[in-house]
C-alpha positions as CSV (number, residue, x, y, z in Angstrom):
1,X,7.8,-15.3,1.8
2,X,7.0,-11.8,2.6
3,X,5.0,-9.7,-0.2
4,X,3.3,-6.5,0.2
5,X,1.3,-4.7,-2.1
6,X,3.5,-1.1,-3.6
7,X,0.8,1.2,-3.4
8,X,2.6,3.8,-1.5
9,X,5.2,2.7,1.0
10,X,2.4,1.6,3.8
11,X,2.2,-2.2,3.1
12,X,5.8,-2.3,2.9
13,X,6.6,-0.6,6.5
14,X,3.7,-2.0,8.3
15,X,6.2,-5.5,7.0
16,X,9.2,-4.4,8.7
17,X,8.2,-5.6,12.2
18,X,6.5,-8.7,10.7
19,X,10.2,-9.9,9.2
20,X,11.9,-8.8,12.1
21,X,9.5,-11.4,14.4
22,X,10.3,-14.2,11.8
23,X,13.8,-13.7,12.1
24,X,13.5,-13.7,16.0
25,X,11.5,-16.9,15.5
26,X,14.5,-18.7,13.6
27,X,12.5,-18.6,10.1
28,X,14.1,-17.3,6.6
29,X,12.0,-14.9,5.1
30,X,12.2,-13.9,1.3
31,X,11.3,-10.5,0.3
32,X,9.2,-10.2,-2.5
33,X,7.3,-6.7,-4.2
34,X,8.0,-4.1,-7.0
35,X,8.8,-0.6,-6.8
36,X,9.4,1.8,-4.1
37,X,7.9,-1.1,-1.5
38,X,10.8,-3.7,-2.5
39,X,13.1,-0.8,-2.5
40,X,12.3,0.2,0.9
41,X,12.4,-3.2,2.0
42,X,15.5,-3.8,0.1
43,X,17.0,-0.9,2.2
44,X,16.1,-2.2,5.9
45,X,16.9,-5.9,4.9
46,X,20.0,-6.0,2.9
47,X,21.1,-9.4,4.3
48,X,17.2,-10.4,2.8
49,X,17.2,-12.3,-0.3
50,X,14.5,-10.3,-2.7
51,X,12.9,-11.3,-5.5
52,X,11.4,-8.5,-8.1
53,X,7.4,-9.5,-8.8
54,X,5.0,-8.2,-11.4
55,X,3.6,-4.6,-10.7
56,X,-0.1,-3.9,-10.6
57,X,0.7,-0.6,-12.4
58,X,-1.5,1.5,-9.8
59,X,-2.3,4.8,-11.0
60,X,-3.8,7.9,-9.4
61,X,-5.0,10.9,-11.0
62,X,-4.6,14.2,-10.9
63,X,-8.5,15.0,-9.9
64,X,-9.5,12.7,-7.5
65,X,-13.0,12.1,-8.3
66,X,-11.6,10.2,-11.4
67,X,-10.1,7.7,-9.1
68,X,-12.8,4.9,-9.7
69,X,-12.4,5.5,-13.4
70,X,-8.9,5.1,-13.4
71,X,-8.9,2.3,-11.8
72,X,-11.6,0.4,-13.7
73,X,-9.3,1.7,-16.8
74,X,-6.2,0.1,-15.0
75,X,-8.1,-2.9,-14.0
76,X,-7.3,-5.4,-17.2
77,X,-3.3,-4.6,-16.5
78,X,-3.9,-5.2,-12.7
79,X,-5.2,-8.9,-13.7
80,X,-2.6,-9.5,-16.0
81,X,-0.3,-8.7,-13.2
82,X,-1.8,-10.9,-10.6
83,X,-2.3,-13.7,-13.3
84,X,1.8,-13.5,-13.9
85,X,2.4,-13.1,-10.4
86,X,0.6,-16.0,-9.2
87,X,2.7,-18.4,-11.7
88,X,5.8,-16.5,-10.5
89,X,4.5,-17.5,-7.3
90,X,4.1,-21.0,-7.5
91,X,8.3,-21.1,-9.4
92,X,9.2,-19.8,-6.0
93,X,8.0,-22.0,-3.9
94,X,9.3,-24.7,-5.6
95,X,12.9,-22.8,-6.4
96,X,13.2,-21.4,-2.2
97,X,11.7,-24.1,-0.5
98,X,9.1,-21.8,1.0
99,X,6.5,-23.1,3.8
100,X,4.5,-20.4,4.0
101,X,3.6,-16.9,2.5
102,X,2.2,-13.9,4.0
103,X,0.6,-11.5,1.0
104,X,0.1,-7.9,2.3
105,X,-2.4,-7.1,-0.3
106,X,-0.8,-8.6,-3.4
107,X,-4.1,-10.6,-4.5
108,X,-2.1,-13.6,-6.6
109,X,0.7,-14.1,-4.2
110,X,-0.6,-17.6,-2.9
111,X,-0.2,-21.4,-3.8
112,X,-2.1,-24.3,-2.8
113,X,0.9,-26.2,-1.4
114,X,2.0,-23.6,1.0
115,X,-0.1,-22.1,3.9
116,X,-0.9,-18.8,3.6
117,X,-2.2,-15.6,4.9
118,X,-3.5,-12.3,3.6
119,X,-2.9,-9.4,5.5
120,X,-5.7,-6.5,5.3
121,X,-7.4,-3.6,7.3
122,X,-10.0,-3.8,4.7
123,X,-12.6,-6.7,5.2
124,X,-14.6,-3.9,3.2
125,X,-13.3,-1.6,0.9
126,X,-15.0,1.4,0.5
127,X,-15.5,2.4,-3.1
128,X,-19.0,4.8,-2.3
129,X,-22.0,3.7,-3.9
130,X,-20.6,0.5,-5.2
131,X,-18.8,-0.4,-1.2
132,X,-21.2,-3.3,-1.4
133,X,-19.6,-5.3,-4.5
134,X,-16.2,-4.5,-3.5
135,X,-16.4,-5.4,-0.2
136,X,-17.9,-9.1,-1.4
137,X,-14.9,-9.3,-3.9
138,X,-12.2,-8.6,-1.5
139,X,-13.9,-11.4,1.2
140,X,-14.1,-13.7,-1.9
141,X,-10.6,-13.1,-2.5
142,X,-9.5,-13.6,1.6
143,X,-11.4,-16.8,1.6
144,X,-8.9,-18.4,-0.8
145,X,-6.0,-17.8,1.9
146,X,-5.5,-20.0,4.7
147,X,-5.7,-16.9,7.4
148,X,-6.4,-13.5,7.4
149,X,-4.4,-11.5,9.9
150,X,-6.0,-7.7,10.7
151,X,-3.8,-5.6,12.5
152,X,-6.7,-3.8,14.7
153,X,-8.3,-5.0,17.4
154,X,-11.3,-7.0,17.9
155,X,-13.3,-4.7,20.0
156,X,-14.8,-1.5,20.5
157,X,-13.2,1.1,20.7
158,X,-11.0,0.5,17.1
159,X,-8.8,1.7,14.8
160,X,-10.4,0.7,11.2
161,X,-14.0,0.9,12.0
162,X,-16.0,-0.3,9.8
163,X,-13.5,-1.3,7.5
164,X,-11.8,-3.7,9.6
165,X,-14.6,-5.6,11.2
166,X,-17.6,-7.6,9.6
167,X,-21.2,-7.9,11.1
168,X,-20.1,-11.6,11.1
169,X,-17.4,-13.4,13.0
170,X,-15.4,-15.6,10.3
171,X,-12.7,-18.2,11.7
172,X,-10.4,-17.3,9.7
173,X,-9.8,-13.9,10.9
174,X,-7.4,-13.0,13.4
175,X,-7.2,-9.6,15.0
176,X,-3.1,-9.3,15.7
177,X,-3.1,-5.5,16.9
178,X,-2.0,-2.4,15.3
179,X,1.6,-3.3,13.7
180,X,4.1,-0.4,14.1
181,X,7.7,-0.6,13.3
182,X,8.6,2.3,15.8
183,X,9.1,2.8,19.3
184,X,8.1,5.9,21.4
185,X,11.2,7.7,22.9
186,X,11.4,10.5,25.5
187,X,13.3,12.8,23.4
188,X,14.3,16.4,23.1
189,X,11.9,18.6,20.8
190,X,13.9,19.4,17.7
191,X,11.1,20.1,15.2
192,X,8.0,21.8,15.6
193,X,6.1,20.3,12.9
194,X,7.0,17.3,10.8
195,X,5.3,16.8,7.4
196,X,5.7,13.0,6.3
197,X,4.2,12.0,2.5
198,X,4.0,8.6,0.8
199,X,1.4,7.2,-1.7
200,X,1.5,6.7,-5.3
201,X,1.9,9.4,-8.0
202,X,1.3,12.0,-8.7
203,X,-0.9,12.9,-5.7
204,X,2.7,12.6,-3.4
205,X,4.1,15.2,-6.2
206,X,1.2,17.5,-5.3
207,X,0.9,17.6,-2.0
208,X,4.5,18.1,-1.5
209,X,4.4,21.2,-4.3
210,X,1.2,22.2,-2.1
211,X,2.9,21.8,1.4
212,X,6.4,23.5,0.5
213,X,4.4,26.6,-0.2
214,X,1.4,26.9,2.0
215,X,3.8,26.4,5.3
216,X,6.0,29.2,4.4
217,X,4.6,31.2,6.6
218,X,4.7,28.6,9.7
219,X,6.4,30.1,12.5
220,X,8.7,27.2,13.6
221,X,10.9,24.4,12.4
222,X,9.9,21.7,10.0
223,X,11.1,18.8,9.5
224,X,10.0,17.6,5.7
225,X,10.0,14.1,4.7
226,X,9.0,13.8,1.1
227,X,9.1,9.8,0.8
228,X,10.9,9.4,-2.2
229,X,12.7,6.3,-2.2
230,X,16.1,7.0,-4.1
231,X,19.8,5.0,-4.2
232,X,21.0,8.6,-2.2
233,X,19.9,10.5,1.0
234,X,19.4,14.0,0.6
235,X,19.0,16.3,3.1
236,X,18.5,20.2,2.3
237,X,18.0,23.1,4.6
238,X,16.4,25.5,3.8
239,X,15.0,28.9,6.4
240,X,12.6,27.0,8.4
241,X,12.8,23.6,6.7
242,X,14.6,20.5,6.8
243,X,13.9,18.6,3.7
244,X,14.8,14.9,3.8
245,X,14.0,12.7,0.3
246,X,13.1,9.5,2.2
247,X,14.4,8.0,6.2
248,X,15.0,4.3,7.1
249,X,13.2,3.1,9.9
250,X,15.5,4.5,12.8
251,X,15.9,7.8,11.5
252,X,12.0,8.1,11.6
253,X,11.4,6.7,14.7
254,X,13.8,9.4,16.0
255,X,12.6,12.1,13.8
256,X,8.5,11.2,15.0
257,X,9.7,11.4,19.2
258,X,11.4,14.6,18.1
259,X,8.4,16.3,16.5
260,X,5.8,18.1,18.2
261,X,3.3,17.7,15.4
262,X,2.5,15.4,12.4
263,X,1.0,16.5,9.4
264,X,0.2,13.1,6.9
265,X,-1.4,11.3,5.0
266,X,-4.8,9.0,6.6
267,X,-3.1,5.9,5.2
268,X,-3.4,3.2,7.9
269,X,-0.1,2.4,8.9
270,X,0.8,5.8,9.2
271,X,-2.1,5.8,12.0
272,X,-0.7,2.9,13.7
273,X,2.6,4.6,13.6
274,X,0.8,8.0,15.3
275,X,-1.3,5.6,18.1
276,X,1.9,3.4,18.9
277,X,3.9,7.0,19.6
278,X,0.5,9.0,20.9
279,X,1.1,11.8,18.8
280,X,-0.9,14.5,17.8
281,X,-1.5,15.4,14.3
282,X,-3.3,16.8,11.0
283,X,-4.8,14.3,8.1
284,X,-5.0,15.3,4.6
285,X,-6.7,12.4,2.7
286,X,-5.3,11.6,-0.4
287,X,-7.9,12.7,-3.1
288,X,-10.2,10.3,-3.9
289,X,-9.0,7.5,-1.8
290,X,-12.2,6.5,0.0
291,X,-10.5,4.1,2.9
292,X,-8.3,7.5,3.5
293,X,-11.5,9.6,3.3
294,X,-13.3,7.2,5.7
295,X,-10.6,7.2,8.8
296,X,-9.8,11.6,8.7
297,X,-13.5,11.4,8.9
298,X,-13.8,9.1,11.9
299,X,-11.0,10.2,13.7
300,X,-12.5,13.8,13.4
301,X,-16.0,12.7,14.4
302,X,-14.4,11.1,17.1
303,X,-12.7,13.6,18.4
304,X,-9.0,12.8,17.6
305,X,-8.0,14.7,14.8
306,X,-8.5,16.9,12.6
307,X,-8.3,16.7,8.7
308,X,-9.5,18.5,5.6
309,X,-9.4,17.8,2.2
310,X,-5.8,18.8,-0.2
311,X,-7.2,21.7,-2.0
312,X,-8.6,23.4,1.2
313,X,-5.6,23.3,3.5
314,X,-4.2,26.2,5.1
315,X,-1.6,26.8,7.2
316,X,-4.2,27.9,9.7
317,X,-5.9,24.6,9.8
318,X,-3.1,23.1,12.5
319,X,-4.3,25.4,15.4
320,X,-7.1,23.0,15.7
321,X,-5.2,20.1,16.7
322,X,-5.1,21.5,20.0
323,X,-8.9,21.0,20.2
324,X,-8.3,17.3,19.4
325,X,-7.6,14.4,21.8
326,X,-5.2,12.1,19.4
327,X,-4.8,8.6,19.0
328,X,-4.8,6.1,21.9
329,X,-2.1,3.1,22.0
330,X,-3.5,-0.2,22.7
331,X,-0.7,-1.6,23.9
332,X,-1.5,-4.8,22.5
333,X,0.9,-7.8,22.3
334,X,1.5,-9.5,19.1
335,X,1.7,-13.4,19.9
336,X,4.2,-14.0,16.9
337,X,4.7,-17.9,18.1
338,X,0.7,-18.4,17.8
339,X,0.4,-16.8,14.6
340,X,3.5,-18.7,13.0
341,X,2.4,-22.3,13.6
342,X,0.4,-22.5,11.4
343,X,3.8,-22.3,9.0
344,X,5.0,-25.3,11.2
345,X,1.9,-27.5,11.2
């Protein structure tokens, strides 16, 4: 069983290659999530049975220096969630036959009976001045799975940081490599910039209100993917943009090798996407989102790329990209047939 988190459509993407190996490996995965995330999934995986779980009803709001409040507010229907969808977990074990789980954030999705492994960049989530309790929660909860699989690397220099790596080495960790579903192509440039959104509501709705406006006066053709996962593509076209409601996975892949320039979202699996293509691009944090927050700043200290925060951006900002080096590809080799024995032992 194959669960990620639906906070945004990260977890569920980052996914794709992970049920693609099992497949290769002659497993049968079962897709379980809520919201857009299973309906992504849903989308790529038709042939996938799919099972609907309980939603941690993750909020944003609309100033992000409530987010911490929100989510303490939230927190009592979060738990409720996980209670439920740690019982629903253990009826489909039982019900599919499953020998082994892999929880892509989704804190209750484990059983006893069943190996299993949480999959996280965040060995320590970053919550400001209280990073310190959070960080010993999340470990708390890791410890409870079997494995913990960090798609990073286990050396200097990294992708997460801070974030992905402890000041102490724990067995249980395994450091799998950045996962990306796509594949860098040598193709013709059809799109000077591409704008790519995801993430929960309603900071997607404002960006995209903020974007559509602000790059009216680009000189050059946009590609504009608002990720909105609906039962229809849409495509409009309109002067210099191309405005797509949501992709599957080979439409992006061709859309990223066709764009000159990416203007996103921090969220991690977007990165991996960016270093796995070595494209250059322009981070707008989502407001409030400290992991988010942490990486535009990294990358920028480090001389990759540029970011600034949602309410400053200007159509200016994306000359300095140029000035930026971009993200490097590690080229790493996920061992798939290492990493799924312990579902055979």
């Amino acid at each position: 069983m194959v669960a990620p988190l639906n906070w945004g459509l990260g977890h569920a993407t980052r996914c794709i290659p992970i049920i693609k190996a099992l497949e290769t490996h002659n497993f049968t995965p079962v897709i379980a999530s809520d919201g857009v995330a299973l309906d992504l999934l849903r989308k790529e995986f038709p042939h996938i049975e799919s099972i609907e779980l309980p939603s941690y009803n993750i909020e944003y709001p609309k100033n992000g220096q409530f987010f911490k409040l929100k989510l303490l507010a939230n927190s009592p229907k979060m738990i409720d969630a996980i209670l439920e969808e740690k019982k629903l977990v253990k009826k489909i074990c039982k019900e599919y036959k499953i020998e082994g789980i892999i929880s892509d954030n989704r804190l209750g999705v484990r059983y006893k009976k069943v190996p299993s492994v949480f999959i996280t960049h965040q060995l320590n989530v970053m919550t400001g001045n209280t990073t310190w309790l959070t960080s010993k929660m999340h470990q708390y909860i890791i410890s409870k799975f079997d494995q913990c699989w960090v798609p990073d690397v286990d050396s200097k220099p990294n992708l997460t940081g801070k974030l992905g790596h402890l000041d102490t080495h724990h067995n249980g960790i395994k450091y799998i490599g950045p996962l990306s579903r796509l594949h860098k192509k040598q193709l013709e440039k059809k799109y000077d910039l591409m704008v790519i959104l995801s993430g929960p509501e309603p900071q997607r709705t404002l960006l995209e209100e903020k974007l559509t406006e602000e790059l009216q006066t680009y000189k050059g053709n946009i590609l504009f993917v608002k990720g909105k996962i609906q039962p229809q593509q849409t495509i409009e076209e309109k002067e210099q943009f191309t405005f797509y409601n949501f992709m599957n996975s080979s439409e992006l892949e061709k859309a990223f090798n066709e764009s000159e320039l990416i203007l996103c979202r921090s969220g991690y699996t977007t990165v991996m996407d960016l270093a796995q293509l070595g494209k250059k691009a322009f981070f707008i944090p989502t407001p409030g989102q400290y992991e988010q927050e942490y990486l535009a700043k990294k990358y920028k200290k480090e001389g990759l790329v540029p970011y600034c925060k949602q309410d400053s951006f200007k159509v200016e900002n994306l000359l300095e990209v140029a000035l930026y080096k971009g993200l490097r590809d590690f080229k790493t080799n996920v061992s798939w047939k290492k990493l799924f024995q312990l579902f055979q032992e």
